[in-house]
Structure formats: structure tokens, C-alpha cells
N, C-alpha and C positions, 0 to 999 in steps of 0.2 A: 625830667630827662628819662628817655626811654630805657627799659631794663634791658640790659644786652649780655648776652653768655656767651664769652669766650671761645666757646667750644664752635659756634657756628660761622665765625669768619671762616670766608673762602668757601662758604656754601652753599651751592645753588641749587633751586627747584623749581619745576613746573606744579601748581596745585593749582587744582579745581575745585569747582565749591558748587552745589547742586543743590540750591535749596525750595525743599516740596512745600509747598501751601494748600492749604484745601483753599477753594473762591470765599473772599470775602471783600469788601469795601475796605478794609485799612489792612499793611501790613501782617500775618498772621506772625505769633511769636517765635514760631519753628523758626520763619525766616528772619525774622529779626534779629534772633541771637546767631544764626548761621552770619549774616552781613556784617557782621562787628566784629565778627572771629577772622572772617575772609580782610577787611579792613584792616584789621590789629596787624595780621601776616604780610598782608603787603609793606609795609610801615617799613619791613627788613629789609636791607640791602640783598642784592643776590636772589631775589625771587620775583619769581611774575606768577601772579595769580588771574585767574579768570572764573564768573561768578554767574551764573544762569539761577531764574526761579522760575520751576514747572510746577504750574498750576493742577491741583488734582481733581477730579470729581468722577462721581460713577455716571455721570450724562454724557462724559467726554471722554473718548479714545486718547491715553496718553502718549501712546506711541510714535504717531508722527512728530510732536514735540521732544519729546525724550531723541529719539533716532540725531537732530538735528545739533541734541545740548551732548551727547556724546560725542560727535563729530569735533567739538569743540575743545572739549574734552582729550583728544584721541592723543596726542604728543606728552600732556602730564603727566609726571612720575606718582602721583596723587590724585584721587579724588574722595573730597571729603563733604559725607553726608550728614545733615540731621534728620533723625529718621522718629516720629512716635506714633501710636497707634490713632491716634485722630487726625493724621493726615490727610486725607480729605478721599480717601477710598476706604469701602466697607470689606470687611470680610480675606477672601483670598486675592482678591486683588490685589492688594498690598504684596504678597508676596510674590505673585504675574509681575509685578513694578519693579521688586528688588534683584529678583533673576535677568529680566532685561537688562538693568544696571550691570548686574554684573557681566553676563553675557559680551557688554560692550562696551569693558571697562578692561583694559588686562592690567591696569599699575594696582599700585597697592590702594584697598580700598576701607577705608576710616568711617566708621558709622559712631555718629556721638545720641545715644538712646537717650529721649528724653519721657516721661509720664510712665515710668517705671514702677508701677503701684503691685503689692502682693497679689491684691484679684483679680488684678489682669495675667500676669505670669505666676499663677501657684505652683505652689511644691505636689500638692494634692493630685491624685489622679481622677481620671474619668467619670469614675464611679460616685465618688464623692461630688462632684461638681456637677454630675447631673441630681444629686440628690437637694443640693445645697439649690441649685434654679428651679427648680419644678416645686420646690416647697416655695421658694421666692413666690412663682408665677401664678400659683395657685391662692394665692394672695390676692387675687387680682382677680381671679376668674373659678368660679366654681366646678367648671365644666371639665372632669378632669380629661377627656380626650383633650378639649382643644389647648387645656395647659402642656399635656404628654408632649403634642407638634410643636407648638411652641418652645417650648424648653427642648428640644431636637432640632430646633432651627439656628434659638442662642447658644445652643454649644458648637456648632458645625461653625457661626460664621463667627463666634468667636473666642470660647476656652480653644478648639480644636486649632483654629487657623492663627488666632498669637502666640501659641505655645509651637508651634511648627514655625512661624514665620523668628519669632526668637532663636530658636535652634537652628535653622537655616542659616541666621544672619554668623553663629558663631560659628557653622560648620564650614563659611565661603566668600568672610571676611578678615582683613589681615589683622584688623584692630576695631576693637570695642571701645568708650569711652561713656562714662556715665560722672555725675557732678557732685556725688557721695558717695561714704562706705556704704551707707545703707541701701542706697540703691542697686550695687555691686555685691552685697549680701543676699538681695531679693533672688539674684540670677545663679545664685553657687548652685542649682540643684541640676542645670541644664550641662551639658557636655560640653566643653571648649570654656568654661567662665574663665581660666585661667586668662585667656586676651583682656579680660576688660582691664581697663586704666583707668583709676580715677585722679581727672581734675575738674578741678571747683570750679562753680560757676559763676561767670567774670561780673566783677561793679563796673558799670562803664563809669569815667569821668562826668561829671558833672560839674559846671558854673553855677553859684547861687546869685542869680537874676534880682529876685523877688526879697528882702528880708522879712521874717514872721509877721512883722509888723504891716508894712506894705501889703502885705500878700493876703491877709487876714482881712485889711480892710478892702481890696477890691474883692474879698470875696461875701461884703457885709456883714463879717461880724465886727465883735470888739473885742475885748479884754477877755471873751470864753475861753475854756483851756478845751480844743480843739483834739479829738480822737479821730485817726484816720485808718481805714481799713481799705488797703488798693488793691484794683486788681478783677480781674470776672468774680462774676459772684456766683457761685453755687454750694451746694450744699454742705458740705465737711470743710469749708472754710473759715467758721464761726461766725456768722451774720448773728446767727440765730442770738448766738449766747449772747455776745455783743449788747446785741439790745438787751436781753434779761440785765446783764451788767449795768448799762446806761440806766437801767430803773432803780436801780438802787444808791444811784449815784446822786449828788446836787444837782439842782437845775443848772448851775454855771456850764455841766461840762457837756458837750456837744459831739457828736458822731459824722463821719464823712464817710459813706460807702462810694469811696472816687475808682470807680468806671461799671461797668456795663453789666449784666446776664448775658452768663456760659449760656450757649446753642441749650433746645429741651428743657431751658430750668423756668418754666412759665408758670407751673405749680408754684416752685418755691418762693419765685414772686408773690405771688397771690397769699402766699403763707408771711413773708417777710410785709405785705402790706400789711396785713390783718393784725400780726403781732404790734404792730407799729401801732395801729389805731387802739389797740385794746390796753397798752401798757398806757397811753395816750401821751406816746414823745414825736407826736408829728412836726412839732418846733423846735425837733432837737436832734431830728435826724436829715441828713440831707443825702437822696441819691443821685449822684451823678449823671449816671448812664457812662456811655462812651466818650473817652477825654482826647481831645487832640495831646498834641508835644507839649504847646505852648500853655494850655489849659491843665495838663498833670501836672509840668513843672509849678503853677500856683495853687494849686491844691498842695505839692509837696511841702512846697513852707509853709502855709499858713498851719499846718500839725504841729503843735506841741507833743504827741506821741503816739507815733507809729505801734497800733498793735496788731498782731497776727496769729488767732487763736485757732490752726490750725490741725485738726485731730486727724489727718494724716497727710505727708506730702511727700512728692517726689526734690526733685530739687523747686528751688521759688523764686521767680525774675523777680517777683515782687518783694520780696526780702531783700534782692541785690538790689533794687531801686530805692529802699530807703535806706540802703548802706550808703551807697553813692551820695545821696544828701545827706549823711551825717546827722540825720536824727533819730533822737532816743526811739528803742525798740523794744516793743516786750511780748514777748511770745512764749507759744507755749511748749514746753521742755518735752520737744520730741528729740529722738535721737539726732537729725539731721542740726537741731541749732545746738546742741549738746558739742557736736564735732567743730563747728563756727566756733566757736568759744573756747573749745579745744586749741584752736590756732592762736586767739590771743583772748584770754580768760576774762572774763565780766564786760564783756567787746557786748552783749546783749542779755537784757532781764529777764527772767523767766518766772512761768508760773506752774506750777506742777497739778495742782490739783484741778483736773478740767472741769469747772462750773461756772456760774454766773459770781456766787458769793468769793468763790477765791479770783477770778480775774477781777471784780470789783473792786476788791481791798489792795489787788497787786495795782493796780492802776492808780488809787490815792496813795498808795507808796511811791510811787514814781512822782509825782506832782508834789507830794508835802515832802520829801527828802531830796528835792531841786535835781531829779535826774531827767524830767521833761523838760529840760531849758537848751535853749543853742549855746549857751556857753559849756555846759557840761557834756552836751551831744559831742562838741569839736574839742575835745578833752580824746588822751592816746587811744583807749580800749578801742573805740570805733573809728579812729582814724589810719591805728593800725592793721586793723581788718582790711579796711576798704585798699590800703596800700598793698597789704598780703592776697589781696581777690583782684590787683588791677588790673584791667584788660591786657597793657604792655605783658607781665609777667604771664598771666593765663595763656596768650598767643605765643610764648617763647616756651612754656608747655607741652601747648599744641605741637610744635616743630619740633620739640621731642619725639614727639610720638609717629610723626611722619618721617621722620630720616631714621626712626630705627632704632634710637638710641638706647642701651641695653641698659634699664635702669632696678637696679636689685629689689625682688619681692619684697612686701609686706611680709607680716606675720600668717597671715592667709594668703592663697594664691593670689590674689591683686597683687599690682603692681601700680603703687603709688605715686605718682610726681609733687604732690605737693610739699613731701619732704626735701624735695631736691631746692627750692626756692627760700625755703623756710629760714 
């Protein structure tokens, strides 16, 4: 049954949902998580939503698109965007985009920030930041003119133009939205943080299809105890250690890196092969690449346990997707899964020491103390998560934050809704 608050009978709204993609061949996540949020919203009675996705790229003039999706637009009391720095324009464009928006947007306008990382929006100024790239760049190139231009080009199109396009957004939007404290922490340095709100980012529903069993064997194996790692692959994700891990491990236990390489990451391919052949677990590792729906959901069962050894992140669809299937999780004790667990306590395992020797050991604790099993996965801790992150409650959230509704500060200038559900 769908979660319903009282407070919203008899209430109606026009929202709009504008979700930016850069061009690719499947779905990009900006827009996916936008589509599920606009979905969950319609679900309510007393609302009509309407949902355009404008394609972005620096080949293509977005304007006469955009002009056509406001028009659409123009009668909503709402318009609610997801907006992050890899949207599919470079530089100041991005902020050409969001001025348009506004320009031809007059209701109240909802920006939900996604890839929220410290070195894309530091505290640090100028000075610092051209010190900090130029020593980067010159890593690279000896020649210190052409590291000087260079490092004059990466600050202009991007310390200068995200830090501007952040403070725009809170200077001449009515509400901010991010999917952690800590990502709401990153932004206290900019003027206006007071708007942002944090709600958490939704588990959608999932059916289990496939059982471990089934699922394991159309995907050839047998009785392995099965480690899965989802999601683009790049660098500060833990591929790397992973593997160091798996070497230390039994031959029984096996690795899935199920989906594809992040855009640029061709090096770390090349790095992620190499390791592979020289630890020599080529029959023990298996890369996906890019999964359809129907091919993630059987890679999702056949995991006996979901790890995520991730040394920095913004929020993680990929964390809500193995909430949503109820399997054992074990990651590593950044602040963000610290807060998850916060909500309902030992809801996920963690590992604190970031190495190959302690995620090793934390992973044969989870397999010889029966926590990588589906019977103990669908046990309360993770079932009450995934109920406390449903999509239903996350969208009746969201409708807080579009009608207005005046919800008492945190202990810090945020302004929290997940207490309000809890």
C-alpha cells in the first residue's frame, strides 16, 4: 500500500519534470532517477505531472528544444529539475542552460544536485586551486608554459564556472535538494546553503524473478560464493582493491564487475586488465560491460554479496539497487553509509580500514558468519531500510518540498525531511 500523509488531501498541483541527459545509447541516470521520481508523484491523487527529457551536448544548440519543453511547462506551479556537472555540456554552458531555465520558468523552481564531490565544489579559493592543477598538470608535461595555459583553461571552464554555476543555482532557485548530509555539508561554504533539503535517495521496488540458485546457474556458475561490484567502473570506485582482495581470497570465491566503463576511463581499463592477468584471476573475474534491465536483474541474484569499496561518493543508485534486492552489503565506512545505518542500524557491513588485507578478511566474515545468505539478506535490518528509502515515501517527500511545507531546521542550517517519515 502506498504511503499517504494526511496533510496532502485536497491538494492539487501542476509539476513538471525536465530531465537533462547528455547523448548516449541507453537511458543516462540523471534521467532515470528524474523518471521514477516524476512517476512515484503522479501515483497521487490531485496531481498532473508532465515530463520532457532535453538531450544535451556541446554539438547541439539546446535552445530551440528547451524554448518548446518550457512552453509545456508554462501553467505548472513546479518545475523540478536534476541537475549535475556531467550533464552533457562543458564549461559555462551549463550555466547559459540554467539561466534559460529560469528565464522561462516563473513557478517555483526545484533543482535536486546530483555528483556532489568536494573537488568539484571546494571550500578553497583561487589561489589554492590553481596551485593544486598546475602541479597536477605538470605531471604530465614538462613544459611549464604549456602546463601555465593549460591549468588557465581547467580552472576557467571548470573550478571557476562550477563554483559560479553552484552559487547561481542557490542565488535564483527556490529549493535545493541533495540525497545526504554530507553532500549538504560539501555546500555550507557557498551563500544561500540554507535552501538545501535533504532527502534520501529512493530504492525503487523490485520483484525477485531469478532465485540465487536459478540465477547463478544461467549465468554458469555453481556452488562459487559470488562477489558483485555494479555499476560504471572508474577509478575511486574499488575495482582496483577488489581484485588485490580476490588474491588473497580462495579459489571458490569469484568477482562480477556487472556493467560497463565511466566515458575517459580507457587507461584504467588497460590498468584493471593488466592487474587481472598479473594476480592471474582471469577465471575469476568476470566484466560485464553494459547490462540491459533484464540482464542486471540476473546478475543481481546470482550475488551472494554485494560489495562497494568506495573511497569517495556522492549519493550511489548503485547502493539503492542492491537495497532494493535485499542483498547482503558490505562497504566501506564512509560517512554517507554511516548515515544508512543511522536510519536503521547494522541495515549494512562495513569495513573501515581501506586495504585489500582488511576488505579480504571483512568479506570471509560475512560468508563464514552466514550474513552473505538470502535468508539473512531478507531478515529486518535491510528490509527496513529499503521500506524507510521507498520510492512511495521518497515522492511524498519530494511533495513536501514543492507545496512549501515549512519543515523545522536541523541542527545545522539544513533542513531535513527524513525525520519527518521516520
Amino acid at each position: 500500500m502506498a504511503f499517504v500523509d494526511p496533510r496532502f488531501v485536497g491538494f492539487f498541483m501542476h509539476i513538471g519534470y525536465l530531465q537533462l541527459s547528455p547523448p548516449q545509447d541507453h537511458e543516462s541516470g540523471l534521467a532515470r532517477y528524474g523518471r521514477y521520481i516524476a512517476q512515484a508523484v503522479q501515483q497521487r491523487p490531485q496531481l498532473e505531472t508532465r515530463e520532457i527529457v532535453l538531450e544535451l551536448s556541446d554539438q547541439k544548440d539546446f535552445r530551440p528544444d528547451l524554448k518548446k519543453a518550457l512552453k509545456t511547462f508554462q501553467d505548472c506551479e513546479v518545475l523540478h529539475v536534476q541537475y549535475s556537472k556531467y550533464v552533457g555540456l562543458t564549461g559555462w554552458k551549463k550555466l547559459d542552460l540554467l539561466k534559460k531555465i529560469r528565464q522561462g520558468f516563473k513557478g517555483k523552481l526545484c533543482i535536486t544536485l546530483h555528483d556532489v564531490y568536494s573537488d568539484l565544489y571546494p571550500a578553497y579559493g583561487l589561489q589554492e586551486a590553481w596551485g593544486f592543477e598546475n602541479k597536477r598538470l605538470r605531471g604530465f608535461s614538462k613544459n611549464k608554459s604549456l602546463a601555465l595555459r593549460s591549468t588557465a583553461i581547467y580552472l576557467w571552464q571548470n573550478y571557476l564556472a562550477d563554483k559560479a554555476i553552484m552559487q547561481w543555482l542557490l542565488s535564483h532557485c527556490e529549493q535545493l535538494i541533495v540525497c545526504n548530509k554530507t553532500e549538504a555539508e560539501r555546500l555550507q561554504h557557498f551563500e544561500g546553503a540554507e535552501k538545501i533539503t535533504v532527502i534520501p535517495h529512493f530504492v525503487e521496488s523490485r520483484s525477485q524473478i531469478h532465485s540465487p540458485t536459478e540465477a547463478k546457474a544461467a549465468l554458469g556458475f555453481g556452488p562459487e560464493k559470488i562477489i558483485t561490484l555494479q555499476g560504471f567502473i572508474y577509478r575511486s570506485k574499488g575495482h582496483a582493491t577488489l581484485l588485490n582482495a580476490l588474491s588473497l581470497l580462495p579459489e571458490d570465491y569469484k568477482v562480477i564487475f556487472a556493467g560497463g566503463m565511466a566515458p575517459n576511463q580507457d587507461a584504467f581499463k588497460r590498468e584493471l586488465d593488466l592487474k587481472i592477468k598479473q594476480l592471474r584471476l582471469g577465471d575469476r573475474v568476470t566484466i560485464t560491460g553494459y547490462l540491459s534491465e533484464a540482464d542486471l536483474e540476473l546478475h543481481l541474484a546470482a550475488t551472494d554479496l554485494a560489495v562497494c569499496p568506495f573511497q569517495i561518493a556522492s549519493a550511489s543508485g548503485s547502493l539503492s539497487t542492491w537495497i532494493s534486492m535485499e542483498r547482503p552489503i558490505l562497504a566501506y565506512a564512509l560517512p554517507q553509509i554511516e548515515e544508512l545505518n543511522g536510519l536503521v542500524p547494522e541495515a549494512i557491513s562495513v569495513f573501515s580500514d581501506y586495504s585489500p588485507d582488511a576488505l579480504a578478511k571483512e568479506i570471509r566474515t560475512c560468508f563464514e558468519h552466514g550474513i552473505a545468505s538470502i535468508e539473512v539478506a531478507s531478515a529486518s535490518p535491510l528490509q527496513k531500510l529499503k521500506e524507510r528509502l521507498s520510492l512511495s515515501r521518497i515522492a511524498q517527500e519530494h511533495l513536501a518540498v514543492y507545496s512549501g511545507e515549512d519543515y523545522l531546521p536541523a541542527a545545522s542550517p539544513l533542513k531535513e525531511l527524513a525525520s519527518s517519515t521516520s
